[in-house]
N, CA, C and O of each residue as an XYZ file, in Angstrom:
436
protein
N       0.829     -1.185      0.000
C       0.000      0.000      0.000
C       0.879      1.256      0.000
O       0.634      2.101     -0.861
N       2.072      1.515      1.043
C       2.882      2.186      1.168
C       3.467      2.714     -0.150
O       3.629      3.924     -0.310
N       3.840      1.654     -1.262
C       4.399      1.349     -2.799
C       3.137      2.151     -3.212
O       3.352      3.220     -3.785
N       2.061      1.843     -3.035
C       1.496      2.663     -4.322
C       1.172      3.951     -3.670
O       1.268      4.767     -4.586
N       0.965      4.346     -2.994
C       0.830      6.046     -1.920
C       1.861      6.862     -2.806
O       1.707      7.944     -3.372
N       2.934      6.037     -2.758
C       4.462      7.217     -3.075
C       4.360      6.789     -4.590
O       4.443      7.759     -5.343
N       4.171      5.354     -5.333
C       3.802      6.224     -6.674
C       2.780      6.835     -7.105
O       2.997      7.129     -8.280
N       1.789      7.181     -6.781
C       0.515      8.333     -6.886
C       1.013      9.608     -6.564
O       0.826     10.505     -7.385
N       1.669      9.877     -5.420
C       2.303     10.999     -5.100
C       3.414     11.185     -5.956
O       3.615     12.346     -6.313
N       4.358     10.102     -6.463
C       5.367     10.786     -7.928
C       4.676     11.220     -8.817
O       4.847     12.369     -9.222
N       3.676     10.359     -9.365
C       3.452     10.642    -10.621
C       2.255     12.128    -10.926
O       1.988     12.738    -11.961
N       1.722     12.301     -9.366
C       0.750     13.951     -9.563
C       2.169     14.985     -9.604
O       2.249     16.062    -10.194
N       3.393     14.208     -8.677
C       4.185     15.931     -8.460
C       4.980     15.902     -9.869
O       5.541     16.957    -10.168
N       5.094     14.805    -10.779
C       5.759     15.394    -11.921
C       4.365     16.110    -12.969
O       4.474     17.061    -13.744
N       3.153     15.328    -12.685
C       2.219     16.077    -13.696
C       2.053     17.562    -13.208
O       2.174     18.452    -14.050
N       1.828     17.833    -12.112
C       1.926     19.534    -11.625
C       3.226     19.970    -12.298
O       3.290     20.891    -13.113
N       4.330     19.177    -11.856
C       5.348     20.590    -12.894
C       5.392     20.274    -14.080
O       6.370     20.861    -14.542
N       4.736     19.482    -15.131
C       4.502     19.309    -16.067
C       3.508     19.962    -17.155
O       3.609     20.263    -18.344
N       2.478     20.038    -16.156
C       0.896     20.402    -16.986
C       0.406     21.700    -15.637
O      -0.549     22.452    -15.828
N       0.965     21.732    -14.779
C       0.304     22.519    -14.189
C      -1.136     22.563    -13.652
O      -1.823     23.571    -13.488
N      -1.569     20.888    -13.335
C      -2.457     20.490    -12.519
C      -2.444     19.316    -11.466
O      -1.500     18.527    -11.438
N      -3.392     19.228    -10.700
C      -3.147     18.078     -9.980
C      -3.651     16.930    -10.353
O      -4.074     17.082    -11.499
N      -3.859     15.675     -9.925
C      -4.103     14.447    -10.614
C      -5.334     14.402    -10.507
O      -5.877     13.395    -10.960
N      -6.209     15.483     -9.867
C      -7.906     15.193     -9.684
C      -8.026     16.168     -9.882
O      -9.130     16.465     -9.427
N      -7.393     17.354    -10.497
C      -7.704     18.419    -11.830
C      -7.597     17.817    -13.237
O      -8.166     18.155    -14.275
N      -6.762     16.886    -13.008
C      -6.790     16.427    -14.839
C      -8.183     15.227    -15.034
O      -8.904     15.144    -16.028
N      -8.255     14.533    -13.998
C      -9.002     13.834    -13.793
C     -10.371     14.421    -14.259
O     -11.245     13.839    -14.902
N     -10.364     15.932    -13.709
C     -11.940     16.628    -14.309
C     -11.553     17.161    -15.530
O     -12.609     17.630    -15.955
N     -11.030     17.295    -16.036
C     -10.267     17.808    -17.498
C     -10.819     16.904    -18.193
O     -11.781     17.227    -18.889
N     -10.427     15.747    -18.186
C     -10.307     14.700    -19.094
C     -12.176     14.315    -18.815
O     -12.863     14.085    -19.810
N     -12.598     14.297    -17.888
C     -13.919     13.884    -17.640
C     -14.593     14.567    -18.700
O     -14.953     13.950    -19.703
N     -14.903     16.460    -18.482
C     -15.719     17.223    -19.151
C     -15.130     17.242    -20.657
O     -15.856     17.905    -21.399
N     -14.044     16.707    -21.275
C     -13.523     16.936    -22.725
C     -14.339     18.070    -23.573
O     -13.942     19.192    -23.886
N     -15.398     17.548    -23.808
C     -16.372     18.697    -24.924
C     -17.623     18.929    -24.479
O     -18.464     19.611    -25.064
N     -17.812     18.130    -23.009
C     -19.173     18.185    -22.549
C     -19.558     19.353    -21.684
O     -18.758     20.172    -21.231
N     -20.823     19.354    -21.502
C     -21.267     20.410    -19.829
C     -21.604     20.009    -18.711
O     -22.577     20.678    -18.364
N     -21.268     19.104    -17.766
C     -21.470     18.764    -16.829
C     -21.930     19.315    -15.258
O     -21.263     20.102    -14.585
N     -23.201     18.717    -14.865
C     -23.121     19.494    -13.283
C     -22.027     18.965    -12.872
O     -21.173     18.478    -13.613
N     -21.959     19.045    -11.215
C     -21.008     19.024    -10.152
C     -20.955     17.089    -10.174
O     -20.127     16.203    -10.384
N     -22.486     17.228     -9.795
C     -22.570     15.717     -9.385
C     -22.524     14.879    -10.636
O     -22.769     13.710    -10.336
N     -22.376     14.983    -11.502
C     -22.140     14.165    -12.636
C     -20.654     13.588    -12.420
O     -20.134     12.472    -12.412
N     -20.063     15.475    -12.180
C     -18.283     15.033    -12.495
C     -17.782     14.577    -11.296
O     -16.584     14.299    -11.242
N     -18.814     14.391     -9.866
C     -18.489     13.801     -8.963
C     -18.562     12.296     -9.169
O     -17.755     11.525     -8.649
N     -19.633     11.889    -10.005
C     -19.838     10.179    -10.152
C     -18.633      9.959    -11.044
O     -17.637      9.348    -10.656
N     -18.770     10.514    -12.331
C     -17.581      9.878    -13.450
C     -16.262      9.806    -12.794
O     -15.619      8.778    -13.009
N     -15.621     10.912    -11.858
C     -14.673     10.408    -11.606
C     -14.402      9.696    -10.269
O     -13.310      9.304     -9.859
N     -15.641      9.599     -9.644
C     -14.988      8.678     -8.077
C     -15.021      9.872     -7.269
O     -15.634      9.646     -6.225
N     -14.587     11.083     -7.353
C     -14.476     11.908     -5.596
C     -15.822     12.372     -5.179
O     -16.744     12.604     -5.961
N     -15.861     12.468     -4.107
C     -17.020     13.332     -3.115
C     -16.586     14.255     -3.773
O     -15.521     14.610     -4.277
N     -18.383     14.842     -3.613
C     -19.089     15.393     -4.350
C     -18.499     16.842     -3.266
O     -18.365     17.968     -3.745
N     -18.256     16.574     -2.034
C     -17.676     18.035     -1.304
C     -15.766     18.191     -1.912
O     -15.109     19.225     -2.027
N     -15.399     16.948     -2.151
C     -13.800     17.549     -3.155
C     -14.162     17.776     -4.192
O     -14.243     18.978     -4.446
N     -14.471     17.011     -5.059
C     -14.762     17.468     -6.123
C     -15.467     19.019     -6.543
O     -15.367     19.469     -7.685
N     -16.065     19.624     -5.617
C     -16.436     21.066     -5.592
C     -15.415     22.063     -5.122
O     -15.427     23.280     -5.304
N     -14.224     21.076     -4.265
C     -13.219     21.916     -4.125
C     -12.291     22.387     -5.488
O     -11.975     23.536     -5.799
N     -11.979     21.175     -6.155
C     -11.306     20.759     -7.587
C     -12.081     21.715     -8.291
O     -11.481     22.714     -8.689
N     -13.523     21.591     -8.571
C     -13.607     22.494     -9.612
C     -13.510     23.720     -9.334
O     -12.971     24.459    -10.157
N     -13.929     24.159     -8.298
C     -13.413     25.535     -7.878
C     -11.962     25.908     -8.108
O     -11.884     27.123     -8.286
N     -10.580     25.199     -8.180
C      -9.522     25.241     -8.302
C      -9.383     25.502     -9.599
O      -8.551     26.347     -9.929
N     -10.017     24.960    -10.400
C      -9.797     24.897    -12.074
C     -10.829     26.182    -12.187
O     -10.316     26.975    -12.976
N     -11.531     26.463    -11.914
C     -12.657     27.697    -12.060
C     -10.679     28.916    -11.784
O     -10.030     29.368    -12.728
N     -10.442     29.017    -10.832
C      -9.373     30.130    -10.014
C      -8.197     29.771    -11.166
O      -7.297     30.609    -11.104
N      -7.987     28.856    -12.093
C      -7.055     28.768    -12.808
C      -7.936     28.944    -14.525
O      -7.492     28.572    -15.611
N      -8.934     29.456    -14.310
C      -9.612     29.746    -15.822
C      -9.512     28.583    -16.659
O      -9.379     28.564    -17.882
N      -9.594     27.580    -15.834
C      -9.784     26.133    -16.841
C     -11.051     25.104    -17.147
O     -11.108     24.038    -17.761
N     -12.019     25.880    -16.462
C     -12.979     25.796    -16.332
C     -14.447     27.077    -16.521
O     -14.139     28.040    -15.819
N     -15.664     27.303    -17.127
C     -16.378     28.319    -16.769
C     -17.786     27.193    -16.502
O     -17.997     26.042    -16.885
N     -18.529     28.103    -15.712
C     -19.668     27.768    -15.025
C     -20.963     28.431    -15.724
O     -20.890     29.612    -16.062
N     -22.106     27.721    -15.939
C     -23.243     28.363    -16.623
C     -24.475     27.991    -15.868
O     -24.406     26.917    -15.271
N     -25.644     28.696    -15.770
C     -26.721     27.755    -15.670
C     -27.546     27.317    -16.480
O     -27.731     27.892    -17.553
N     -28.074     26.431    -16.202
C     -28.841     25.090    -17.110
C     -29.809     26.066    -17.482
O     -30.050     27.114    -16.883
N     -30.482     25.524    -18.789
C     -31.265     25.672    -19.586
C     -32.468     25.668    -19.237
O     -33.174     26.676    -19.206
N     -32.950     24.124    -18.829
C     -33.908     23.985    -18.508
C     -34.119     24.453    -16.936
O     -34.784     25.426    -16.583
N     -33.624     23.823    -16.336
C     -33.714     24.529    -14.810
C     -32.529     25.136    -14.049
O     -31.580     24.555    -13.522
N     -32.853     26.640    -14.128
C     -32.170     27.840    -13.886
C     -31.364     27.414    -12.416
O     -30.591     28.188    -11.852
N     -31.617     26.365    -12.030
C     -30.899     26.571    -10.264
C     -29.974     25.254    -11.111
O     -30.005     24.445    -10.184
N     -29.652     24.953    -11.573
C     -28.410     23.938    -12.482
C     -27.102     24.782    -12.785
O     -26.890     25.861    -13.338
N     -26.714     24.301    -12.483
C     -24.648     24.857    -13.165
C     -24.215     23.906    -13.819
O     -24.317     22.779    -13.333
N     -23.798     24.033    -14.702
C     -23.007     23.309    -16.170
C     -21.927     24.030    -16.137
O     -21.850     25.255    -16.226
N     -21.020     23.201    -15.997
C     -19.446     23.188    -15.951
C     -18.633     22.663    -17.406
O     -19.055     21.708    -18.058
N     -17.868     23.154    -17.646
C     -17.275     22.913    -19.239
C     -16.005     23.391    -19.190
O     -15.604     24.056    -18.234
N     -15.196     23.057    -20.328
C     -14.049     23.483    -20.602
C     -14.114     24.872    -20.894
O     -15.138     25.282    -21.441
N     -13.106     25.747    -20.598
C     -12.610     26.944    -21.530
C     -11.991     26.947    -22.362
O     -11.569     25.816    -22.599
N     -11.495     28.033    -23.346
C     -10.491     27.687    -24.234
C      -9.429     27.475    -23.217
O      -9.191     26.275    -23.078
N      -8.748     28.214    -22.497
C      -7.518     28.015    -21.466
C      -7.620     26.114    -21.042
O      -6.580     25.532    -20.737
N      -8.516     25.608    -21.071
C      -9.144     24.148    -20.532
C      -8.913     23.768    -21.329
O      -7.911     23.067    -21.185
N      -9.512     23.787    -22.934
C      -9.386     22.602    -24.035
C      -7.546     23.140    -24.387
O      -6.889     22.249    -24.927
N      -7.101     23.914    -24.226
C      -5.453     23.820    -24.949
C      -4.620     23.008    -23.491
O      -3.582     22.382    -23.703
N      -5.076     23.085    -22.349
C      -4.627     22.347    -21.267
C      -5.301     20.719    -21.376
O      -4.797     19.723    -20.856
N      -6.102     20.742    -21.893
C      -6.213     18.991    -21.722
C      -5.618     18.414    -23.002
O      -5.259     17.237    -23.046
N      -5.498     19.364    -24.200
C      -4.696     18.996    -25.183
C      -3.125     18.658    -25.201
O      -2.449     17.920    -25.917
N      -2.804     19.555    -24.052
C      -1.409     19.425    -23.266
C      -1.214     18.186    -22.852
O      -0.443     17.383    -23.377
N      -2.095     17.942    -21.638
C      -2.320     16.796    -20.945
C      -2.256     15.642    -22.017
O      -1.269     14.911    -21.930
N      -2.924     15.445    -22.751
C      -3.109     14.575    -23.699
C      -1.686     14.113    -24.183
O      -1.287     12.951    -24.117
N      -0.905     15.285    -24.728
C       0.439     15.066    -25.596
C       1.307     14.751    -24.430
O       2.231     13.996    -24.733
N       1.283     15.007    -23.551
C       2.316     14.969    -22.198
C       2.865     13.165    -22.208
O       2.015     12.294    -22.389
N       4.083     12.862    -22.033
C       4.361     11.437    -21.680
C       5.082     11.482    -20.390
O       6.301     11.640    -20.326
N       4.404     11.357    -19.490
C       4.906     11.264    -17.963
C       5.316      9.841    -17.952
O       4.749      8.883    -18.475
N       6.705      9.893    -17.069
C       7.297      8.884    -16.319
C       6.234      7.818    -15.293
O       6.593      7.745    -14.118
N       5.803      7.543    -15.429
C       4.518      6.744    -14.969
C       5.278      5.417    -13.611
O       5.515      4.248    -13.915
N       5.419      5.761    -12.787
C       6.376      5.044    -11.823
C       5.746      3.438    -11.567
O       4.560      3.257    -11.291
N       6.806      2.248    -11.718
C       6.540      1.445    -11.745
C       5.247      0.497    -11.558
O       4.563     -0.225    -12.283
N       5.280      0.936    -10.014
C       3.747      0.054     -9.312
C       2.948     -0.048    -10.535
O       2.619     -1.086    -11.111
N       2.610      1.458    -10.939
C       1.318      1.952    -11.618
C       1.545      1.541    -13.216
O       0.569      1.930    -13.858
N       2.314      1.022    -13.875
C       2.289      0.927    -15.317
C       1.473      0.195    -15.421
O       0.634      0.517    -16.261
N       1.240     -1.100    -14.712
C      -0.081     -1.940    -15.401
C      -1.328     -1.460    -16.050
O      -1.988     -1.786    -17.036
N      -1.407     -0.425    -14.976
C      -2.338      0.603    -15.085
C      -2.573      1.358    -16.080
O      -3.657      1.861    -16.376
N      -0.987      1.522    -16.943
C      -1.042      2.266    -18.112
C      -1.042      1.982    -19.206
O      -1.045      2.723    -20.188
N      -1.035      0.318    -19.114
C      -0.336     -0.384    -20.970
C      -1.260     -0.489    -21.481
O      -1.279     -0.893    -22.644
């Protein structure tokens, strides 16, 4: 368990100085790609509580990688989406080849 803690923790601190997010900022990156998502959507697709995950997007909101709208049909809805600053950062993300530390390659092939 110890083994995989410290590679999760390598592989977010090279993607932060890499891409300039954390591993559950890219995580919502990669979730919303072209879509509009509420909160609780991008809380199910990716696995975090729905109270981090409001922290995260708020983080990406403070880094303009994200903008917020309300829904269409019902005005008390927020739809969350990429920005342009968002789609050239997950395009980043995308091209990026991180060192992917051992434990975790299975994970990656």
């Amino acid at each position: 368990m110890r083994d995989l803690c410290r590679a999760l923790t390598e592989l977010e601190q090279e993607l932060t100085e890499r891409c300039g997010v954390s591993l559950n900022e890219a995580m919502i990156l990669c979730c919303l790609g072209g879509e509009k998502l509420t909160a609780g959507e991008i809380s199910e697709q990716t696995g975090l509580l729905a109270s981090h995950a409001s922290k995260v997007i708020r983080s990406l909101e403070t880094k303009e990688l994200l903008v917020r709208q309300l829904g269409t049909c019902d005005r008390r809805q927020m739809l969350f989406s990429l920005s342009e600053k968002g789609k050239e950062r997950l395009v980043g993300l995308r091209e990026t080849e991180l060192d992917v530390p051992e434990p975790l390659k299975p994970l990656f092939a």
